[in-house]
MDTraj code that builds the backbone (N, CA, C; nanometers):
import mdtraj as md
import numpy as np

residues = "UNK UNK UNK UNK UNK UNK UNK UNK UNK UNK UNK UNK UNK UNK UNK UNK UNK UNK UNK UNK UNK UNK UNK UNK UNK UNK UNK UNK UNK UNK UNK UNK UNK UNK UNK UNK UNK UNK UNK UNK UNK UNK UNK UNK UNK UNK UNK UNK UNK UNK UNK UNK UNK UNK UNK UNK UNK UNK UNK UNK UNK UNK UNK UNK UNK UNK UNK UNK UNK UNK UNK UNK UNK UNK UNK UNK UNK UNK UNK UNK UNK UNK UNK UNK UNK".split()
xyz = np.array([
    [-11.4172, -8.7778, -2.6332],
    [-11.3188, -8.7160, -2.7191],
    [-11.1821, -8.7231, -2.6512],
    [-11.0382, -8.8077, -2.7107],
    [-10.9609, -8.7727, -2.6566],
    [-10.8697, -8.6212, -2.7003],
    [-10.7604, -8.6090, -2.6435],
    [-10.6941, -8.4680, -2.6783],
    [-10.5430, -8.5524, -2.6153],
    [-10.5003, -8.4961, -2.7497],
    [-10.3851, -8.5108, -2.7579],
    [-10.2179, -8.4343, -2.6771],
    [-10.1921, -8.5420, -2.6157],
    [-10.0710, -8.4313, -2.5203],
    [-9.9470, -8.4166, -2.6276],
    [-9.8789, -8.2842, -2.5558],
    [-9.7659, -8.2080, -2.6047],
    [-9.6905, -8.2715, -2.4682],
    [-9.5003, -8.3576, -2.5729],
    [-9.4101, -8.3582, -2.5031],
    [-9.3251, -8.3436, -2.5311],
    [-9.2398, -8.2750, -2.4642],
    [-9.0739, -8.2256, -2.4950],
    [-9.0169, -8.3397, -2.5367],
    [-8.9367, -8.4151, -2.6334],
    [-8.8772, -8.5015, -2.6278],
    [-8.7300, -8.4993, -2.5872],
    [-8.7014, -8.6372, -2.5176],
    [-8.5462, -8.6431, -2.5175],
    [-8.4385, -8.6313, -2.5990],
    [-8.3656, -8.5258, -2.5896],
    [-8.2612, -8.5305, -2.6791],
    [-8.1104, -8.5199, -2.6352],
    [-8.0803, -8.6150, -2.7194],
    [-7.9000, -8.5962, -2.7000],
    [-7.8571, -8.4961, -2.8005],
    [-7.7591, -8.4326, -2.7410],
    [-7.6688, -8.2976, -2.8476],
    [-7.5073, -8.3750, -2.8273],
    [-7.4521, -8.3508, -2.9379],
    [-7.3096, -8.3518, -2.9786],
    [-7.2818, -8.2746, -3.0140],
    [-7.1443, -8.2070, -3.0606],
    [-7.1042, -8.1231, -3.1173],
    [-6.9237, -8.1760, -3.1894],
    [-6.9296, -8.1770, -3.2754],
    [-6.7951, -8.1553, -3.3192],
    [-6.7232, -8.0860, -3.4067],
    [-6.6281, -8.0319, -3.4908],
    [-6.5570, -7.9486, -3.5117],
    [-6.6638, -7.8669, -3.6564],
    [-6.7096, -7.9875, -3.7137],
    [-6.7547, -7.9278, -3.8704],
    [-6.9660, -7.9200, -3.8551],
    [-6.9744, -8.0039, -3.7241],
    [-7.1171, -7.9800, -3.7050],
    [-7.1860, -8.0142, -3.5408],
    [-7.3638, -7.9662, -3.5300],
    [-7.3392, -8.0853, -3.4373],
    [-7.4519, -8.1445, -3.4702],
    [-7.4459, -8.2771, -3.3602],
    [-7.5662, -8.3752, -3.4148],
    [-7.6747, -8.4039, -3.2513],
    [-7.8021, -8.4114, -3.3218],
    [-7.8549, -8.4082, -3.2080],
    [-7.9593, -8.5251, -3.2430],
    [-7.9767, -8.6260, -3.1717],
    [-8.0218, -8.7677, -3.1483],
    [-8.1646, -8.7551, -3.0443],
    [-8.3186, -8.7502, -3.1539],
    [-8.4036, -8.7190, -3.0646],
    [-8.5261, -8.8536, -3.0588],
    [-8.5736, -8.8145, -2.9368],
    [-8.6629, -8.9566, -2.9249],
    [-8.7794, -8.9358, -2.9771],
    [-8.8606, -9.0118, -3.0612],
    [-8.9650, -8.9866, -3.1348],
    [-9.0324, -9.1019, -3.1280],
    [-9.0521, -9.1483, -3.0251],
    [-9.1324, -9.3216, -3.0642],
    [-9.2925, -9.3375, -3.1449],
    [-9.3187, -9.4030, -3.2624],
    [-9.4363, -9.4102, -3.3065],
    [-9.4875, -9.3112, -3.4045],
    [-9.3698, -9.2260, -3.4226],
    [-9.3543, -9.1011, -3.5155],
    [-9.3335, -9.1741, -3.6719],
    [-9.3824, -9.1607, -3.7626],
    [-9.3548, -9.1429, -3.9476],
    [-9.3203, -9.0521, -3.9917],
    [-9.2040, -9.0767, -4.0525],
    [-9.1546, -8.9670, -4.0953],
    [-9.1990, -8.8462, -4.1856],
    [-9.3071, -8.8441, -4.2072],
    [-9.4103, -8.7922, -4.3214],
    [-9.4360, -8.6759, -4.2108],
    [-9.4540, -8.6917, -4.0610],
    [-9.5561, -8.6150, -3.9836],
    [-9.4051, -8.5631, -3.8711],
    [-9.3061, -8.5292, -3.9149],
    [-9.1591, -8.4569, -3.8720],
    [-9.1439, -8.3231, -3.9482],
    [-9.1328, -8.2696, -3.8409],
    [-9.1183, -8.0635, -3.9327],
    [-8.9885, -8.0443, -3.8296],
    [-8.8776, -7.9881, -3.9653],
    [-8.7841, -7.9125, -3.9195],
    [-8.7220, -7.8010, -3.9372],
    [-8.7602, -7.6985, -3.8435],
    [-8.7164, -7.5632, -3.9467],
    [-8.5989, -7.4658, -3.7979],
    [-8.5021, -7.3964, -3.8666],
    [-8.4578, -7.3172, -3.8380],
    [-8.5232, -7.1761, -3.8565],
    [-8.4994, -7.0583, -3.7648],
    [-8.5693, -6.9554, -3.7723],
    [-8.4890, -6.8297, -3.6907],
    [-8.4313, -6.7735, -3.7439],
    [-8.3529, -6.6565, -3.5988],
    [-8.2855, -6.7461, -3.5207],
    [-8.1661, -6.8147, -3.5964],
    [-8.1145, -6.9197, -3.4675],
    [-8.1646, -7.0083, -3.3876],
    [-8.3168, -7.0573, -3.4132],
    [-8.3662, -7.1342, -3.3228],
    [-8.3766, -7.2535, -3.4270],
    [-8.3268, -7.3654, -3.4004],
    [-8.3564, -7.4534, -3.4701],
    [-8.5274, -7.5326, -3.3816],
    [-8.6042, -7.5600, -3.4556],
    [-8.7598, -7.6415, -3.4051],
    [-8.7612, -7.7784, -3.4538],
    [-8.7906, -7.8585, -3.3577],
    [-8.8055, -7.9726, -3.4479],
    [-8.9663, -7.9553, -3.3766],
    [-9.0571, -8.0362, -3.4653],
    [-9.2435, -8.0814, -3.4758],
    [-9.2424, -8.1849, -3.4858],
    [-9.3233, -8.3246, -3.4375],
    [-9.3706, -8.4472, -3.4488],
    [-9.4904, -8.4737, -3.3977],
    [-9.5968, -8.5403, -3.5075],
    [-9.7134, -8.5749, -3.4357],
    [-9.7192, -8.7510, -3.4565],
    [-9.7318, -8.7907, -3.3484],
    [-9.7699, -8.9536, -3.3566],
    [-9.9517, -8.9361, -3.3249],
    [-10.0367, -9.0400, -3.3675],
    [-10.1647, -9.1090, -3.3262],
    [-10.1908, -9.0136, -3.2089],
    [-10.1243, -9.0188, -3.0742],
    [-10.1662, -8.9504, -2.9768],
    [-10.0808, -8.8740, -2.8708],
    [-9.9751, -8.8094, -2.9255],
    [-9.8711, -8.7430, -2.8747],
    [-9.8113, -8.6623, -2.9986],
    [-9.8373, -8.5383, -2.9760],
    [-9.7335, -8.4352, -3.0515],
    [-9.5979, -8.4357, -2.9476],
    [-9.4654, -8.3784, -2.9975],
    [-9.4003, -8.3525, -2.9747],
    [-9.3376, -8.2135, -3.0141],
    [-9.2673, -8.1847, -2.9857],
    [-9.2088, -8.0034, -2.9827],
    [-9.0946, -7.9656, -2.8758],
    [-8.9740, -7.8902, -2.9675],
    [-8.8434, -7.8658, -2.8672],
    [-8.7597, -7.8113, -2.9600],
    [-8.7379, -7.6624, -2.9075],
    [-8.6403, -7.5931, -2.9591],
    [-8.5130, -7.5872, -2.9083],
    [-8.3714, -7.5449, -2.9951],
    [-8.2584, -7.5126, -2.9504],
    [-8.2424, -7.3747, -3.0009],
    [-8.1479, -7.2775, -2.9207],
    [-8.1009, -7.1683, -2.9627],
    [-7.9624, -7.2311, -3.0076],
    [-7.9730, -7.2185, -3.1649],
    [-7.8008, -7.2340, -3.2068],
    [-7.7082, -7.0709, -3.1476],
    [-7.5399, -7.1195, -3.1339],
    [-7.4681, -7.0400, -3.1050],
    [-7.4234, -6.9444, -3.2217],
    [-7.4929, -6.9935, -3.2991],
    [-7.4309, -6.9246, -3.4528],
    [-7.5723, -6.9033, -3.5716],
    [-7.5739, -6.8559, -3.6539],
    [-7.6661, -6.8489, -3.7375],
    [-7.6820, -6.9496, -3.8597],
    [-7.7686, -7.0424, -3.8709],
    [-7.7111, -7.1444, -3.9783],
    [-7.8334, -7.1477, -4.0678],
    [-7.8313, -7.1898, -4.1963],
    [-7.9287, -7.1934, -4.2884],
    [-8.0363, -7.2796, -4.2910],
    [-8.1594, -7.2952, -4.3048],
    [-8.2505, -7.4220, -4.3108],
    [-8.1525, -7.5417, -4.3644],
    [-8.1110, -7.5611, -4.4718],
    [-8.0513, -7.6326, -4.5347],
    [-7.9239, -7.6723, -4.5304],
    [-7.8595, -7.6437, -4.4400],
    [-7.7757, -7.7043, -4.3585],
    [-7.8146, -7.8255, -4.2318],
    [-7.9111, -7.8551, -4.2160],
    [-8.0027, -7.9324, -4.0928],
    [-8.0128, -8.0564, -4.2535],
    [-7.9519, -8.1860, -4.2116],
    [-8.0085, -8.3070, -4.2502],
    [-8.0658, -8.3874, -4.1223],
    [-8.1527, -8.4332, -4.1557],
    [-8.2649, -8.4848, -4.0865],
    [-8.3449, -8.6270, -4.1344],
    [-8.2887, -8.7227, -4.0378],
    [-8.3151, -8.8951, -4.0629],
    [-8.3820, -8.9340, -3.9302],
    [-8.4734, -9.0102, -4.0041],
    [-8.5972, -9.0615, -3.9049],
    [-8.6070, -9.2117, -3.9045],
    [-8.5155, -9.2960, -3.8078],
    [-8.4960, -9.4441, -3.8130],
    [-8.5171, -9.5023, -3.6692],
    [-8.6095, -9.5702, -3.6573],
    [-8.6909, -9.6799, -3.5971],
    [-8.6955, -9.5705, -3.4325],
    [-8.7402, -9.4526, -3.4664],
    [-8.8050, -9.3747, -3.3364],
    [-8.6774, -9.2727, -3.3214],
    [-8.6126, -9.2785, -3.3762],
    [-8.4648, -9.1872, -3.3826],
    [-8.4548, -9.1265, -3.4854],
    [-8.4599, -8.9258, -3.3909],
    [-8.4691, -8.8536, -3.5494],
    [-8.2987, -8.8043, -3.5072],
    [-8.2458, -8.8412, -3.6063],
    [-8.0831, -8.7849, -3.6072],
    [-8.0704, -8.6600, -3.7153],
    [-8.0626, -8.5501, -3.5882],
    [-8.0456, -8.4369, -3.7070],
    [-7.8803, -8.3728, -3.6836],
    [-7.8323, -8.3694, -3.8143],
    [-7.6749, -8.3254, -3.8494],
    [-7.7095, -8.1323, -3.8751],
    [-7.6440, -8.0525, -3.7926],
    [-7.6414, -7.9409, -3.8507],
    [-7.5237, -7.8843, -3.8537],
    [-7.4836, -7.8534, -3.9886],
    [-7.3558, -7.8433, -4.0455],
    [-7.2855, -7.7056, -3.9892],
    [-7.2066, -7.6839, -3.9554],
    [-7.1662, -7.5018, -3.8439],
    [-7.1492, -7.4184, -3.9706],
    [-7.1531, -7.3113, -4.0113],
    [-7.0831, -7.2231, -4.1076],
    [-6.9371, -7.2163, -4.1087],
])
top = md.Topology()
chain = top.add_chain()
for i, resn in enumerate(residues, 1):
    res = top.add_residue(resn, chain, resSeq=i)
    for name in ("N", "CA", "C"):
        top.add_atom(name, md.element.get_by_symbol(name[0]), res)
traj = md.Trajectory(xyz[None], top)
């Protein structure tokens, strides 16, 4: 039986005036199997590939809505935009 490992993935953060954007590594990930939720300021991102979950929170500096987080999943790169209030 194998068992599947949990890894933090790499992420880049930006920030600029109207949002910020954070550039995460997801290799082998479909976008079908990506969860992104905000919660009490913590934004979560979730990814399960074949044989690696992934998992990594941020504490935002501000309080922002689920729906403010756009979230694109292109060739192992999840680019998520979260818009500031």
């Amino acid at each position: 039986m194998t068992t599947k490992r949990t890894h933090v993935p790499a992420v880049d953060v930006f920030e600029s005036d109207t949002s910020w954007l954070l550039l995460a590594d997801l290799p082998l990930v479909d976008k079908e199997h990506v969860d992104v939720t905000v919660n009490r300021g913590v934004l979560t991102l979730r990814a399960q590939s074949e044989k690696v979950d992934y998992e990594r929170s941020f504490r935002l500096p501000v309080q922002v809505a689920g729906d403010s987080v756009d979230a694109r999943l292109d060739q192992g790169v999840l680019t998520l935009t979260v818009a500031k209030p």
